[in-house]
C-alpha distance (Angstrom), angle and dihedral (degrees) to the residues before:
residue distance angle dihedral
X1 . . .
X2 3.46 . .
X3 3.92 169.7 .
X4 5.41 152.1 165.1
X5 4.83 126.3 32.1
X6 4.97 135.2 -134.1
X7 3.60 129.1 -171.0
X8 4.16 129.1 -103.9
X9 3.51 141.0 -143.3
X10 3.98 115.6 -109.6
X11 4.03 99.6 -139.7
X12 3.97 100.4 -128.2
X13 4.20 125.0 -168.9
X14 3.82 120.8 -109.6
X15 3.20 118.2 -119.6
X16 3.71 119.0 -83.9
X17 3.53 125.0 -94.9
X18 3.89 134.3 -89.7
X19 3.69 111.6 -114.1
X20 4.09 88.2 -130.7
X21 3.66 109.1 128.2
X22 3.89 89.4 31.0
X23 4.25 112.0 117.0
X24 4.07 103.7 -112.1
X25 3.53 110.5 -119.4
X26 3.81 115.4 -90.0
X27 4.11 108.5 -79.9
X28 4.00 116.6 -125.8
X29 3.64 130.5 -160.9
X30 3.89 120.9 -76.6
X31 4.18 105.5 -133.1
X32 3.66 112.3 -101.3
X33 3.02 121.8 -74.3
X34 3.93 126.2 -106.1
X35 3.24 131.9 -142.4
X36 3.95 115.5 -128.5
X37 3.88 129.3 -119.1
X38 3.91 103.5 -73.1
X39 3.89 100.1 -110.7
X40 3.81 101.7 29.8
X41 3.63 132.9 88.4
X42 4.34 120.4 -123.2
X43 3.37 103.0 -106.5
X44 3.68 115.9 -91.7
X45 3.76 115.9 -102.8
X46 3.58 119.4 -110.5
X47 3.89 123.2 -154.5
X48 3.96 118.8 -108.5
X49 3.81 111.5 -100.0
X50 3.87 112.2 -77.3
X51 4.12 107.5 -99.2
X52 3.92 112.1 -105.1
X53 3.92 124.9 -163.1
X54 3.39 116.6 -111.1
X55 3.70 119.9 -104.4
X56 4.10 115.9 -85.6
X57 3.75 98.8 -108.2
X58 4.20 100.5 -123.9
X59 4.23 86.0 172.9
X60 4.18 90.3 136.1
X61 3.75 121.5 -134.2
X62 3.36 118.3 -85.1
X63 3.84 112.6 -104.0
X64 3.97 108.3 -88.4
X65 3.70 109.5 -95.9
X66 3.75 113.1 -121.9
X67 3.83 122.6 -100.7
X68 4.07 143.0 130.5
X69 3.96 102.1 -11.5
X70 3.82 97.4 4.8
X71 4.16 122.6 73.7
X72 3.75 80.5 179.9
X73 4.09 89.6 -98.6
X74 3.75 107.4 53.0
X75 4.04 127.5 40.7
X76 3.94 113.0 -151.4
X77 4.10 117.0 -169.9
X78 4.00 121.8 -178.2
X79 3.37 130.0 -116.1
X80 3.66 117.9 -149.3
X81 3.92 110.9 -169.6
X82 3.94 154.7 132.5
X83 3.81 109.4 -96.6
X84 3.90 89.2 152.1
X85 3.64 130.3 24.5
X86 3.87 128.7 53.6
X87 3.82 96.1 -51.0
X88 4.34 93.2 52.4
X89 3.91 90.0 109.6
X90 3.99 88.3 64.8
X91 3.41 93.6 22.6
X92 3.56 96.0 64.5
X93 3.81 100.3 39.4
X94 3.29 93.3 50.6
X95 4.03 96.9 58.6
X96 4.27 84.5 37.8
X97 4.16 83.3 70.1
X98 3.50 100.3 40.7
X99 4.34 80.7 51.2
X100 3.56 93.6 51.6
X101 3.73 99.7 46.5
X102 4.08 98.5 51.4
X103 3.75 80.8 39.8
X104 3.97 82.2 66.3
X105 3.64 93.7 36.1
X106 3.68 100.9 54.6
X107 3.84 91.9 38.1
X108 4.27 105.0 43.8
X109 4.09 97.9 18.8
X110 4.09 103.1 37.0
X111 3.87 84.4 -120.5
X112 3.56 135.0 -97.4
X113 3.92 104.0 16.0
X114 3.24 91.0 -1.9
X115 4.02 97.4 -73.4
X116 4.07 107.4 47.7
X117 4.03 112.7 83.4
X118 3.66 120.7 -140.5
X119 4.11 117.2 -129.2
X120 3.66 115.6 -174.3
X121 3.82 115.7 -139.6
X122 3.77 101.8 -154.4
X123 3.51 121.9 -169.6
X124 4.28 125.2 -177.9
X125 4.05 105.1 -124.3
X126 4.17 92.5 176.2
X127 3.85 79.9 -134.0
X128 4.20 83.3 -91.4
X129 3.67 102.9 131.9
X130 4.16 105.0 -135.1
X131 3.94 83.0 50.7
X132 3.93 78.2 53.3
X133 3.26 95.1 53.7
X134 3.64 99.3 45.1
X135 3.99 104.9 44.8
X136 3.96 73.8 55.9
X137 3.76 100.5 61.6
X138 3.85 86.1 39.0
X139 4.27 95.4 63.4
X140 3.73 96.7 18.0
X141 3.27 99.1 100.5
X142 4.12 96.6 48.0
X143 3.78 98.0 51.4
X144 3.93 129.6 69.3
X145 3.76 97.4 -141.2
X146 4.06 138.9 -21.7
X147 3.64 108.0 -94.1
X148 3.82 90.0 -169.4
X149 4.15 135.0 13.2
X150 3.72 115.5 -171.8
X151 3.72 116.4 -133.6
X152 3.99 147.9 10.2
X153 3.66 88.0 -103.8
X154 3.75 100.8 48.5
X155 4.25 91.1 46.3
X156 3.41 93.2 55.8
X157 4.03 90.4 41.2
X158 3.97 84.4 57.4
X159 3.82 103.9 39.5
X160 3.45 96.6 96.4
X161 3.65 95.5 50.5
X162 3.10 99.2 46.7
X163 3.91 87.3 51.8
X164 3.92 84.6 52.6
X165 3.24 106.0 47.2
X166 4.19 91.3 30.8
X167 3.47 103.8 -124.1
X168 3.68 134.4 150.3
X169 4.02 122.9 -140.4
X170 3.67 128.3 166.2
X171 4.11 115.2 -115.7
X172 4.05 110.0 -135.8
X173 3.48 75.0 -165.6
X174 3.81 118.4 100.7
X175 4.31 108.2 -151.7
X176 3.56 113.7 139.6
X177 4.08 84.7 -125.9
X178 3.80 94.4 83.7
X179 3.73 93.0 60.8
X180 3.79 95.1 83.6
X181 3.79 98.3 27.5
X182 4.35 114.7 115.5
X183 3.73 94.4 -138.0
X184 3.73 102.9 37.1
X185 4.07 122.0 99.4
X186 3.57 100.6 -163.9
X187 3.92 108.5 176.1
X188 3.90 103.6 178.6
X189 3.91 144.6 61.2
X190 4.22 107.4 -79.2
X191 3.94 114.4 -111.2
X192 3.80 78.7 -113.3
X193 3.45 87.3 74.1
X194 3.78 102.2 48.3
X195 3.55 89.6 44.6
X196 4.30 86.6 63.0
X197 4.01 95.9 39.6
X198 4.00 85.9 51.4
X199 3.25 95.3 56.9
X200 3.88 97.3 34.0
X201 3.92 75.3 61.2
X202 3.60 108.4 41.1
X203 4.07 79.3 54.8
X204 3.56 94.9 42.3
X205 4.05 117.6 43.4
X206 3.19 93.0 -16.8
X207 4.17 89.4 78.6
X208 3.86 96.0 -123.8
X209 3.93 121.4 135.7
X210 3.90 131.0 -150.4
X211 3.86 88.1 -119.9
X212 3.59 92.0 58.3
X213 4.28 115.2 105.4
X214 3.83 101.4 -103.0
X215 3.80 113.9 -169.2
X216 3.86 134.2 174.7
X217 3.37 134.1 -147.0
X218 4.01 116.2 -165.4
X219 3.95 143.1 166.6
X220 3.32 112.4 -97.1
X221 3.75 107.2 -112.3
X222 3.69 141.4 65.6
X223 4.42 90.9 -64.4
X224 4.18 84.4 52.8
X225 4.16 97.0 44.6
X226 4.11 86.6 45.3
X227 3.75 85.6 63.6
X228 3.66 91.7 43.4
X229 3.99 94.5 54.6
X230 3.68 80.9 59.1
X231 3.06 107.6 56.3
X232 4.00 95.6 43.0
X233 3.73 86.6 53.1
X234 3.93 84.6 48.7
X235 4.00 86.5 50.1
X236 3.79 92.9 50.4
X237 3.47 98.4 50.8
X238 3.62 104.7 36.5
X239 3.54 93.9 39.4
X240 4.03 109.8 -118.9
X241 3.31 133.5 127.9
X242 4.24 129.9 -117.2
X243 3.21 101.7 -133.3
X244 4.19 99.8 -169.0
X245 3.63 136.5 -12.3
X246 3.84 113.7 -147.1
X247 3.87 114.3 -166.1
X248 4.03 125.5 -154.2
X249 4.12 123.2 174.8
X250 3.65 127.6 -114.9
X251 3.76 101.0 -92.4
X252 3.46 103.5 25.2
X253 3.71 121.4 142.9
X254 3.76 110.4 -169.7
X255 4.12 119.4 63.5
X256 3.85 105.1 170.7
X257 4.09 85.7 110.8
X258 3.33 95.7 53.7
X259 4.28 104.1 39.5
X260 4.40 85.4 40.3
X261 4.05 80.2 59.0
X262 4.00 93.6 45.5
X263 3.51 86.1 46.3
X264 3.97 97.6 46.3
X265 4.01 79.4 50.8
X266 3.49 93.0 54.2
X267 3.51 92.2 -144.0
X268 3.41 116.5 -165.8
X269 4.06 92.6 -163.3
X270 3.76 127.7 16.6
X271 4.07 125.8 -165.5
X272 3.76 111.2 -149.6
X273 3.63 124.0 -163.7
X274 3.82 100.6 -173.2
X275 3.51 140.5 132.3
X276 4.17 121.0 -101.5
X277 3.73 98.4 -103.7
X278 4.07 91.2 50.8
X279 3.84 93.9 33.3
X280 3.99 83.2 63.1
X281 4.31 90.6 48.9
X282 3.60 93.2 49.3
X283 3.64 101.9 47.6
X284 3.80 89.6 34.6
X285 3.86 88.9 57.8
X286 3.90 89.7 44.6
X287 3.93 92.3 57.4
X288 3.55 88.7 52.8
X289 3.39 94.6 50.0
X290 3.78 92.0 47.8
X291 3.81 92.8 -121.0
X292 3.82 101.7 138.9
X293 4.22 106.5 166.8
X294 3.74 118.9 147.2
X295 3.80 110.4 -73.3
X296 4.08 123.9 -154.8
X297 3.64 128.8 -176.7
X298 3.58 149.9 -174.9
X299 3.57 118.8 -110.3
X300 3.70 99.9 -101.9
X301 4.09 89.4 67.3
X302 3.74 97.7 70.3
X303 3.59 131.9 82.0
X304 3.36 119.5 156.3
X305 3.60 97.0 -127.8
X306 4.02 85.5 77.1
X307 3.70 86.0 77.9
X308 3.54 102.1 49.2
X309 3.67 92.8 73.8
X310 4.13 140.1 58.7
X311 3.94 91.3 -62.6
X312 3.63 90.1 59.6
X313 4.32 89.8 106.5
X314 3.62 89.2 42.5
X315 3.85 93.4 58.1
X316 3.48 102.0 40.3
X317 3.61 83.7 43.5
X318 3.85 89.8 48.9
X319 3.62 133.1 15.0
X320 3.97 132.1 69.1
X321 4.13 114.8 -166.5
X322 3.17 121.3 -145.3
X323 4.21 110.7 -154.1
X324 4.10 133.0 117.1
X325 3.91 145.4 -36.0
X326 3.31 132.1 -56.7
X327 3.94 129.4 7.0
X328 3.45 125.7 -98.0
X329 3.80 104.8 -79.3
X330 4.01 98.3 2.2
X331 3.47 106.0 -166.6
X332 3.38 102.5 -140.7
X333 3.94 100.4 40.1
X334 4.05 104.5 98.2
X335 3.80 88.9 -160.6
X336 3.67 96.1 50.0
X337 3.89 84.3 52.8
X338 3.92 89.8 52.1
X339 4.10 89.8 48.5
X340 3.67 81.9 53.1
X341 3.98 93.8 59.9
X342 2.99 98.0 44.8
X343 4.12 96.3 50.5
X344 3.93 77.1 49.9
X345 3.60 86.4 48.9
X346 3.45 105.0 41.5
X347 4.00 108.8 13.5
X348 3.98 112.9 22.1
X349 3.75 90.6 164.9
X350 3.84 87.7 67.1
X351 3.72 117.7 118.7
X352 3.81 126.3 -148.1
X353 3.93 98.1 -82.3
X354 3.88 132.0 150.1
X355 4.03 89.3 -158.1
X356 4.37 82.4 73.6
X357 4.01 87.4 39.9
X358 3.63 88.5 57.3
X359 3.88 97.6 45.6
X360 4.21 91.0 39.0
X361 4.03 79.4 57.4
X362 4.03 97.5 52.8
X363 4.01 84.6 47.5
X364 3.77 84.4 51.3
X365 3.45 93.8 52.6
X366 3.93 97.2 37.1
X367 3.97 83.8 63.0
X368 3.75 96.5 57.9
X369 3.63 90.7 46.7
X370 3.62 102.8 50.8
X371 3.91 86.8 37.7
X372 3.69 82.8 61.1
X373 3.64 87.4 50.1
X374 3.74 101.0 51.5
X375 3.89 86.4 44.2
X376 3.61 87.0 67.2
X377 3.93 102.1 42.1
X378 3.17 97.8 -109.8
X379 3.99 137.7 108.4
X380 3.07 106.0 161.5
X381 3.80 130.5 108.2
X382 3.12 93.0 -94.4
X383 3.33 98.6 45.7
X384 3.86 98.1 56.5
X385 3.92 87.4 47.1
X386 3.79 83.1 54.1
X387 3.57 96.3 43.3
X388 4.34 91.8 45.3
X389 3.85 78.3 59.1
X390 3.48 99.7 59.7
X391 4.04 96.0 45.3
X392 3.92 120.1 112.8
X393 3.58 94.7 -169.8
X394 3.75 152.8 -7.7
X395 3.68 100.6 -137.6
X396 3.64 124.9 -166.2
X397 3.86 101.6 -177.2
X398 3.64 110.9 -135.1
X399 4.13 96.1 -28.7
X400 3.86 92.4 85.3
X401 4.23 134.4 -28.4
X402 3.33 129.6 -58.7
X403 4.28 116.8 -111.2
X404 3.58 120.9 -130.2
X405 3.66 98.0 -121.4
X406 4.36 130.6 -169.0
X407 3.57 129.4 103.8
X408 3.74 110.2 -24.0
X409 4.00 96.8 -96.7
X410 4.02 84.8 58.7
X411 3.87 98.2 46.4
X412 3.73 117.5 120.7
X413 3.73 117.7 -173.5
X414 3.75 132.4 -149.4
X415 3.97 97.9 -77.7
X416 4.18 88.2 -165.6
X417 3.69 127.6 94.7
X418 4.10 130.5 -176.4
X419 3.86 118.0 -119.7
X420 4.15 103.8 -139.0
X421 3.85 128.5 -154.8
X422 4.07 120.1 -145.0
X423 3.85 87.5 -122.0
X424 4.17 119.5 147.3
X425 4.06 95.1 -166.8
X426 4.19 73.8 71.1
X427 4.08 122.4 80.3
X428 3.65 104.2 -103.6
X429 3.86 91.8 13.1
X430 3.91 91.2 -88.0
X431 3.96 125.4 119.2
X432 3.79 124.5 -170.0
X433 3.97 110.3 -114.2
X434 3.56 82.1 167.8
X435 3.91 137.4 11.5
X436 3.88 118.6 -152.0
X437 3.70 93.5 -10.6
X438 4.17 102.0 -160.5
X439 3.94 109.7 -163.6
X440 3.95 121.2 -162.8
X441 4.29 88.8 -127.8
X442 3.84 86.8 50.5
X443 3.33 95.0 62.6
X444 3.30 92.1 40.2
X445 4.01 97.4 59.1
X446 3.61 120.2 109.1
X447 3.57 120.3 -132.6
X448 4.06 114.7 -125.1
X449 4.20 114.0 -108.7
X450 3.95 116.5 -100.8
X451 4.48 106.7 -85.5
C-alpha cells in the first residue's frame, strides 16, 4: 500500500575523445610525380562534396506480434487487489481509478497507441498473501503485465514469480525496495519518504522539537517495519531520539497494550503505520484513555469514513496524514481538473478519495509504458521490460511529480510528500498543510539494492 512523484537525471555519454596523444599511422610514399602535358594547366582541384546528414529513418515499427496479453487487437493487464477482507476500502478505490482512466483511454485516445484497447483482468486477493499468489498463477498467463498489486505483503509474496516468469506489475504499495527491482513499475514517492518529510515537518512548521518523546506504533509485518526504517533514518539525520516502538498485528481488535505503553512513554508524538480499520482502534482507545499526543500516519491509515463518526473532534483535533500530491479537486491543477471529467464522465458515483488518485496514476503511467512498447514493435514481455528501460520519466503534469525513470539502478523517485489536515469542510476529510513537502534528508536517502 501506497501514496505523492520527483524528477531524474537521464545519464548521457561524454563526448568522445580527441585522437591527440595517439601515434599517427606510419606515412607511405606518394607515387611519383608526373609532369603535365607541356602547354596545359593540372586540372584545378575541386573540393570533396559537402557532408549531408543522413535521412531521419520514419520506416514505422512493425505492428507488435501477438503473444501472452496481446491477440494483436486487445491489451489485457491484471489487477491484483483487496475487494473483500480488511484492506476492501483501499482495495476497491484503488482498482475504481485504474477503471476510470482506461475507461478514458479506450474511449477519447483509441487505447494503447492509439488503436489497442486496454481490459483490466481484476481478480479479489483479500490482501492474504497465498490467495495472492494463487489468483496470480490463475490470470498470469492471459495478461501482459500487472498494472497494479495491492499491498507490501503481496509484492514481496510475488517478486520471485514475477522474476521467473518475467513479468512486470505495478506495486500500489509504496516500500523503498521496489525502486531497484527489474520487474517492478513503481510510479510514486516510497513510504520511506513520507515517513522523513513528516517528520522534517512535524519539526519544522509543524512546532515539534528534537527533544520531544517521539514514539511509533506500526503493524507488525514488512508494510509496519517500512515505516519504521523511516523514521530511524529520520532520527539519525535530524537528530531525535525514538523513544518506544509498540507493535500490534494486522487484524487485531484490542489496543489497550499498546496505547497503556504510549501512554507510560509519555509520548508527546506518535507515527503510526497502520491500516484504516486498526488506525480507527488505536486512536479510538487513545481518546478514551485521554492520551491526546500528535498523531502522523502513512497514507494507507486514512479513510475518510473515520471522521464521520464520534472520533471526528479527536481527529481533526489530532492527526496529520502523510500520503500524495495534490488535494482532491485542486483548483489550480489542470490535470486534476481533467481526472475530474473524466470520473464525471466515466464514474459519477465516485467520491473524493486518494485510494482512486493513486490507481488513476498507475493507469497513467501503464499508458506511457506500453506506448513506449508499441513504439518499438514490440509487446511482448520482453519488450515492455525493454521499453520500462528506456523511459526518462513518468510524468503526471501538474496532478502529482514526475519519476525519474531508466533501468532500475538509475531510477529516481518523487522525493516530495503532502502534509494533510483531519478537516471535513475538505473532500475526503483531508486539507493540504503542505503540498509536495521536499526535505533535505529525503533527498538524501539511499534507496536499498535489488534482492
Amino acid at each position: 500500500m501506497l501514496i505523492s512523484l520527483a524528477f531524474v537525471a537521464v545519464s548521457c555519454g561524454g563526448d568522445d575523445d580527441s585522437t591527440a596523444g595517439t601515434d599517427a599511422p606510419a606515412a607511405t610514399d606518394a607515387p611519383a610525380a608526373t609532369d603535365a602535358p607541356a602547354g596545359t594547366d593540372a586540372p584545378a582541384a575541386t573540393d570533396a562534396p559537402a557532408a549531408t546528414d543522413a535521412p531521419a529513418d520514419t520506416t514505422p515499427a512493425p505492428d507488435p506480434v501477438p503473444g501472452p496479453g496481446f491477440d494483436g487487437t486487445t491489451i489485457k493487464v491484471g489487477v491484483l487487489t483487496a475487494l473483500s477482507g480488511p484492506a476492501a476500502l483501499i482495495g476497491a478505490q484503488l482498482a475504481n481509478g485504474q477503471q476510470v482512466y482506461f475507461d478514458y483511454l479506450n474511449a477519447e485516445v483509441g487505447g494503447i497507441a492509439g488503436k489497442y484497447p486496454v481490459e483490466i483482468v481484476l481478480e479479489d486477493h483479500l490482501y492474504d498473501t497465498a490467495t495472492t499468489v494463487q489468483k496470480y498463477g490463475k490470470i498470469k498467463n492471459d495478461v501482459l503485465m500487472f498494472s497494479q498489486v495491492m499491498g507490501t505483503p503481496s509484492v514481496f509474496a510475488l517478486l520471485p514469480l514475477l522474476m521467473e516468469d518475467n513479468i512486470v506489475a505495478a506495486p500500489a504499495s509504496q516500500d523503498a525496495f521496489w525502486v531497484r527491482e527489474q520487474n517492478l513499475f513503481p510510479v510514486i514517492e516510497p513510504y520511506q519518504i513520507d515517513v522523513i518529510n513528516g517528520m522534517a515537518y512535524y519539526l519544522g512548521d509543524g512546532g515539534g522539537s528534537v527533544d520531544d518523546t517521539i514514539c511509533a506504533v506500526i503493524q507488525n509485518d514488512v508494510y509496519g517495519e517500512a515505516g519504521l526504517e523511516g523514521l530511524q533514518f529520520a532520527a539519525d539525520q535530524m537528530g531525535f531520539e525514538i523513544a518506544t516502538v509498540t507493535r500490534y498485528g494486522a487484524g487485531d481488535q484490542d489496543f489497550t497494550a499498546q496505547i497503556t505503553e504510549l501512554v507510560n512513554t509519555e509520548c508527546d508524538m506518535v507515527w503510526a503505520t497502520a491500516l484504516p480499520t486498526e488506525f480507527a482502534g488505536i486512536t479510538g482507545t487513545a481518546a478514551q484513555m485521554g492520551f491526546a499526543p500528535r498523531w502522523m500516519a502513512q497514507s494507507p491509515a486514512w479513510v475518510d469514513e473515520l471522521a464521520a463518526g464520534a472520533l471526528k473532534d479527536y481527529l481533526e483535533a489530532n492527526v496529520w496524514i502523510v500520503a500524495l500530491g495534490q488535494e482532491w479537486g485542486a483548483p489550480d491543477s489542470a490535470d486534476m481538473a481533467a481526472m475530474l471529467d473524466r470520473v464525471a464522465k466515466y464514474r459519477p458515483e465516485q467520491e473524493p478519495d486518494y485510494y482512486f488518485t493513486f490507481g488513476y496514476l498507475q493507469a497513467w503511467a501503464t499508458h506511457q509504458l506500453l506506448d513506449a512498447a508499441a513504439a518499438r514493435g514490440d509487446l511482448s514481455r520482453e519488450g515492455v521490460i525493454t521499453a520500462m528501460n528506456g523511459l526518462t520519466e513518468l510524468d503526471f503534469g501538474d496532478a502529482s511529480p514526475a519519476y525519474g525513470y531508466g533501468p532500475p539502478e538509475d531510477r529516481n523517485p518523487p522525493r516530495g510528500s503532502t502534509i494533510f489536515e483531519v478537516d471535513t469542510s475538505k473532500p475526503f476529510s483531508l486539507g493540504a498543510l503542505e503540498t509536495n513537502k521536499t526535505s533535505p534528508e529525503a533527498e538524501a536517502y539511499v534507496f536499498p539494492e535489488a534482492g
